[in-house]
Every structure is written in structure tokens, then in C-alpha cells.
N, C-alpha and C positions, 0 to 999 in steps of 0.2 A: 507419850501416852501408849504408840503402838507396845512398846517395849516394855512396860507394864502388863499389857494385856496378855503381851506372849508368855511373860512369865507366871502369870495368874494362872493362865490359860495350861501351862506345861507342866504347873503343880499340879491342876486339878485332873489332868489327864493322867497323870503318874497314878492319882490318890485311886481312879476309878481301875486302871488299868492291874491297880497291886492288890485291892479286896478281889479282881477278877481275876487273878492269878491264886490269891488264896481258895475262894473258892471253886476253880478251876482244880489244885491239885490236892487240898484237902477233904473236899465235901465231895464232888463228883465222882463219878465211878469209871466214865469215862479216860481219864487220865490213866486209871489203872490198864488200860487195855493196851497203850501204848507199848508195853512192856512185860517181857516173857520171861518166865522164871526157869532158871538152869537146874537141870536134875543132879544131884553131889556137886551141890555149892560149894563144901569147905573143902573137898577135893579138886576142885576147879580152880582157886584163887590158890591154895597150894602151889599148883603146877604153875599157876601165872608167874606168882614170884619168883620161882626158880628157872623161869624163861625169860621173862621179860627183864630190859636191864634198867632201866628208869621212865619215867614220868615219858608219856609219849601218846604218838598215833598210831596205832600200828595195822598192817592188811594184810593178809594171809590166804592165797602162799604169796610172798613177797614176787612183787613184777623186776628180777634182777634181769640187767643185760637188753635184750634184744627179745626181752620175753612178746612184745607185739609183731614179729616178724615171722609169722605165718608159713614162711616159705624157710625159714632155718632147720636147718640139719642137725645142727650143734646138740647133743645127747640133752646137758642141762636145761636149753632152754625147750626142748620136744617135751621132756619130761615136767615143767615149769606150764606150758602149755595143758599136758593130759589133768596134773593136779586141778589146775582153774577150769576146766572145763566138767572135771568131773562131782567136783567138791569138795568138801563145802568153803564156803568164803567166809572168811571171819575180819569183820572190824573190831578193832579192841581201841577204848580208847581210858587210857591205864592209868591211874593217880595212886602211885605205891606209897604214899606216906595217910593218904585217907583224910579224913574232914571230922572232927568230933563236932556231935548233936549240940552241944554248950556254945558252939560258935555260931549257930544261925544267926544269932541276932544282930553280927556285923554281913552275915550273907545279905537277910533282907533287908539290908541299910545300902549295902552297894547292889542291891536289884531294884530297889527304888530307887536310889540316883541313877541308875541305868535306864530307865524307865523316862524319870525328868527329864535327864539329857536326850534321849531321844524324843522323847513329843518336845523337846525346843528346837531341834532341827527340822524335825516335821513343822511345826508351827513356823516357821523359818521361810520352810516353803509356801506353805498356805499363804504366808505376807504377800509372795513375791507373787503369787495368782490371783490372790485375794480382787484382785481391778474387775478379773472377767469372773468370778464370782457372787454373782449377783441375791442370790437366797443361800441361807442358811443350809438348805439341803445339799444345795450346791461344794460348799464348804464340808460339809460331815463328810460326805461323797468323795471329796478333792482325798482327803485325809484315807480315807478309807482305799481310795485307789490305791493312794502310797503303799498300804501294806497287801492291797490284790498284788500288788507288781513285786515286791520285794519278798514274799512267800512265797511264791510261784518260782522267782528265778532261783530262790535259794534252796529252799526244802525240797523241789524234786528234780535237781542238778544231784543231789545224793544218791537217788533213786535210779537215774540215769547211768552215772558215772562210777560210782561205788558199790550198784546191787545190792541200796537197804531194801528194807519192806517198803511197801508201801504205806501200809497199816499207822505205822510210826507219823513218819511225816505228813500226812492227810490231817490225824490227830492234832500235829503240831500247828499245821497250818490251818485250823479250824481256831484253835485256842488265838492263835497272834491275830488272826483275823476279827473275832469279838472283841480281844483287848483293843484294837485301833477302832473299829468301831464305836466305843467308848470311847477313847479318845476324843474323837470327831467330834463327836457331842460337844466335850468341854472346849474344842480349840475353836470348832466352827461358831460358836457361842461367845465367844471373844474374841475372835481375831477377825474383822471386819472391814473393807473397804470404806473409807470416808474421802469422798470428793474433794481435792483441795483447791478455794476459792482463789482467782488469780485475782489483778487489779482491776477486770474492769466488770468484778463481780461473779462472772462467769465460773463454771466449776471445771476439772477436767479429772 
């Protein structure tokens, strides 16, 4: 019965979590601020494909060598130093074959099973606390912590460690946050502790 409920549960937290992603990046405006627009676009992606060599991550100026070592004399990496500290820092992250607009509709087929699958491992855990969760609130809360914790450690480890904006990931983590949110609702809403009677009637 649990196992019904998770998966009841994990559908209908997909279903709320993917009109709140539509309306998250179609209707709001929000979304749009996430993202800055390049002055000579078609001149920019020019130059990309004729630098870049395939599908990748790329950071610039590349940390080659002993570039963290502070204390080297070595020309290349002084010079690898003055670049990063003067500027600018660029993430690129490159998909030279592109995505045609006619295929979304297998995108948002695999962003909602991505979606499913994760509220069933969320919901997975909710089971396994579900004893010391005693109200519903409690359970929304449980659910919702999962994504305070998992936003936190991941969107601004980027910030940290890569030098994005901040602007970006705040946004992002604003959005995954409401989406679990929603979630909670539906998993906290089915996925519930029931007392199992032992033999001499007792519960535990």
C-alpha cells in the first residue's frame, strides 16, 4: 500500500512540479533576469566554433600546470595568474550541434520523468522518517528541507568555486525551492506513517 502511495504521491508531485516549471519559465519574468544578453551574438558564436573543439565545459583562462601556486616564478603560470586575476572569467558551456525547437516535446517528456524520479527518491525518504513525522506539516517541511539542503550545497558551490553571479543561482534556487515545495504538498499528503499492530494488539 506504502508503495502505491509513493508512486501516486511522486506522479502528482512531477504533475505540480512541471506546470510550475512552465509557469516558472514561460509566464514569469523573473526567469528572464537570470540571463544576460551578449552584445554581437552572431559574431560571438562565430568565434566560438572556430575555438572551441567539441561539446564540453570549458573556463577561461584555463588553470594549466601549477596555476594555484602563488609562489612560482615559472613565466607561464605568473602570466596564467595576472590573466585570472585581472579578467574576465568566462564559463562556457558548449553544445556545437544545437537542439531544434521541434524536439521539445521529447525534452519535456524526459524533464518529467526527471521530475517523477526524483519526488520517488524524495518520497523514498519521507518513508524512511515518515515514524517521527507526526503532522502533515511536518512531512511538507521534511520534503522541503530536502531541497533547502540540496540548493544550498549545489547552486552556490558554483558561486564559490567557479565565480558565477550570484543573480543566476539565487533565481535558480528560488525556482527548485517552490517546485519541492509543491512537491511536499502531494508526497506529504500520501506518504504517511501508520502504526503497525503487533500480536498482543499493541501498536509500534
Amino acid at each position: 500500500m506504502q508503495a502505491i502511495r509513493l508512486v501516486i504521491g511522486a506522479f502528482l508531485a512531477a504533475v505540480l512540479m512541471f506546470f510550475w516549471g512552465f509557469l516558472f519559465w514561460s509566464v514569469l519574468p523573473v526567469s528572464k533576469s537570470m540571463m544576460d544578453r551578449a552584445e554581437n551574438e552572431d559574431a560571438l558564436i562565430a568565434n566560438l566554433k572556430g575555438s572551441l573543439k567539441g561539446e564540453g565545459f570549458y573556463f577561461l583562462p584555463f588553470p594549466d600546470g601549477d596555476a594555484m601556486d602563488t609562489s612560482s616564478t615559472d613565466p607561464k603560470v605568473v602570466a596564467l595568474q595576472k590573466k585570472h586575476a585581472e579578467g574576465p572569467l568566462v564559463t562556457i558551456i558548449y553544445q556545437p550541434k544545437g537542439v531544434s525547437m521541434e524536439d521539445m516535446g521529447r525534452i519535456m517528456a524526459m524533464g518529467f520523468g526527471h521530475m517523477f524520479v526524483s519526488a520517488l527518491l524524495a518520497g523514498s525518504l519521507l518513508i524512511l522518517a515518515a515514524p517521527n513525522l507526526k503532522s502533515y506539516f511536518a512531512r511538507v517541511l521534511f520534503v522541503f528541507g530536502l531541497a533547502v539542503f540540496a540548493s544550498f550545497t549545489l547552486e552556490f558551490s558554483d558561486v564559490i568555486w567557479f565565480h558565477h553571479p550570484l543573480k543566476f543561482h539565487l533565481v535558480a534556487a528560488g525556482y527548485a525551492l517552490v517546485g519541492w515545495l509543491l512537491a511536499g504538498l502531494a508526497l506529504g499528503a500520501l506518504i504517511r506513517h501508520k502504526p503497525v499492530p503487533t500480536n498482543g494488539g499493541h501498536t509500534y
